[in-house]
C-alpha positions, 0 to 999 in steps of 0.5 A, spaced: 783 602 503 778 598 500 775 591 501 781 588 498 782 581 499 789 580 503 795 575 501 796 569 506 803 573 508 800 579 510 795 576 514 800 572 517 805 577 519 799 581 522 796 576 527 804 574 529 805 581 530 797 582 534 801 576 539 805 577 544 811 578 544 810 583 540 802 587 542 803 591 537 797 596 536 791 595 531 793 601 528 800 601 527 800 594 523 794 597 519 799 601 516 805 598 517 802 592 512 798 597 508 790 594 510 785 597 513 785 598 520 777 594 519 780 588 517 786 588 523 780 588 528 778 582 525 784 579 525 784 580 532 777 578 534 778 571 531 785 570 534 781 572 541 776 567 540 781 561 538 784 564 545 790 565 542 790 572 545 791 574 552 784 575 555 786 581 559 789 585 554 791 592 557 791 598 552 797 599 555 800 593 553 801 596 546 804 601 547 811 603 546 811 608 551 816 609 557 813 609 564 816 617 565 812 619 558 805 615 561 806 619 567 807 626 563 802 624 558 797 622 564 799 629 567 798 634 562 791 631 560 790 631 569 785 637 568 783 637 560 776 636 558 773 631 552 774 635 547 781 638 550 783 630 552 781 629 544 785 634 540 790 632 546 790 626 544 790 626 536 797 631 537 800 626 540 798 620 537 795 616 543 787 614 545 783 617 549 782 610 552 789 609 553 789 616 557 783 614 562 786 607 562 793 610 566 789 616 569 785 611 573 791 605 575 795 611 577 788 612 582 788 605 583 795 605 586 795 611 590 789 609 593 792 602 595 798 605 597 794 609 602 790 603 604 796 600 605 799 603 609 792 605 614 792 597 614 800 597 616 800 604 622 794 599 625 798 593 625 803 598 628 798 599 633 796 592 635 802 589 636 805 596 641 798 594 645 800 586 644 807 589 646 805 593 653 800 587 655 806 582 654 811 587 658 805 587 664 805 580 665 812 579 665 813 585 670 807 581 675 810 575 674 817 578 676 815 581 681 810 574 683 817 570 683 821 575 687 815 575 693 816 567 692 824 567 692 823 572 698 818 567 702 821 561 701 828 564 704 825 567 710 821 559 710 828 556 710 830 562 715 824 560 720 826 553 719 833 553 720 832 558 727 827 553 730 831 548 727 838 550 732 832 553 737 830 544 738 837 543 738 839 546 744 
C-alpha cells in the first residue's frame, strides 16, 4: 500500500465510516477500502480537528464485540504477560489497548460497586441511629403526656372533692 492518492468516493465513504453511527475501527476501513492504515489515521486526525469526531472516543466504542466476548477476552488475558497479552491479541484480532482499556473499566466498576455500597451500609447506619433517637424522644414524650394527662385529672379530682367539701 504505497502512497497513492485516493479518489474522493474512497475518502468519503472512509471518514462517514470514522463517524458515528458507525465507529468503525482504522484498521478495519484501511482494508475494507483497500488504503493504508497511515492515510485512514489521517483522516481521522482531520475530522477530530473540525470536531466532527466525539472527543472522548473509547477503544471500545469500535468494536463489534459483544459484552459476554469482552468479559471472556478480559478474563483469559487476567494473568498473561506483555509479550503473552501480544501473541494473545494478535490471534484474535484485538489491540493491546483494547484489552487494558476493558480490564481497568471492569476495575473501575467493581470498585464503585464496592464504594457504593460502603456509602449505602453507612447511610444504613445513620439513619437506625436517627431512627432510635427519634424513637426515644417519642417514648419521653409519651410518657412526659401521660404524667400530664394524669396530673390534670388528679387536678380536677382535687378541685371537684374541695368543690362539694364547700358546698356542704
Amino acid at each position: 500500500m504505497a502512497n497513492i492518492a485516493v479518489d474522493r468516493k474512497t475518502k468519503e465513504q472512509g471518514q462517514i465510516w470514522l463517524m458515528p453511527p458507525y465507529s468503525y475501527s482504522i484498521r478495519h476501513i484501511a482494508t475494507e477500502l483497500k488504503v493504508s492504515i497511515g492515510i485512514v489515521h489521517k483522516w481521522r486526525q482531520k475530522l477530530s480537528e473540525d470536531g466532527l469526531l466525539p472527543e472522548h472516543e473509547t477503544v471500545e466504542s469500535n468494536c463489534n464485540f459483544s459484552p459476554d466476548q469482552i468479559f471472556s477476552f478480559v478474563v483469559d488475558t487476567a494473568t498473561l504477560s506483555e509479550h503473552e497479552l501480544s501473541a494473545y491479541c494478535r490471534e484474535h484480532g484485538l489491540f493491546v489497548e483494547q484489552v487494558k482499556q476493558w480490564k481497568a473499566l471492569s476495575i473501575q466498576a467493581h470498585q464503585n460497586q464496592r464504594q457504593s455500597k460502603y456509602r449505602e451500609d453507612l447511610q444504613r447506619r445513620a439513619d437506625k441511629k436517627r431512627i432510635r433517637e427519634l424513637e426515644r424522644e417519642l417514648e419521653r414524650k409519651n410518657k412526659a403526656l401521660a404524667e400530664t394527662a394524669a396530673l390534670l385529672v388528679l387536678r380536677e379530682k382535687f378541685n371537684a372533692l374541695w368543690d362539694n367539701s364547700e358546698e356542704d
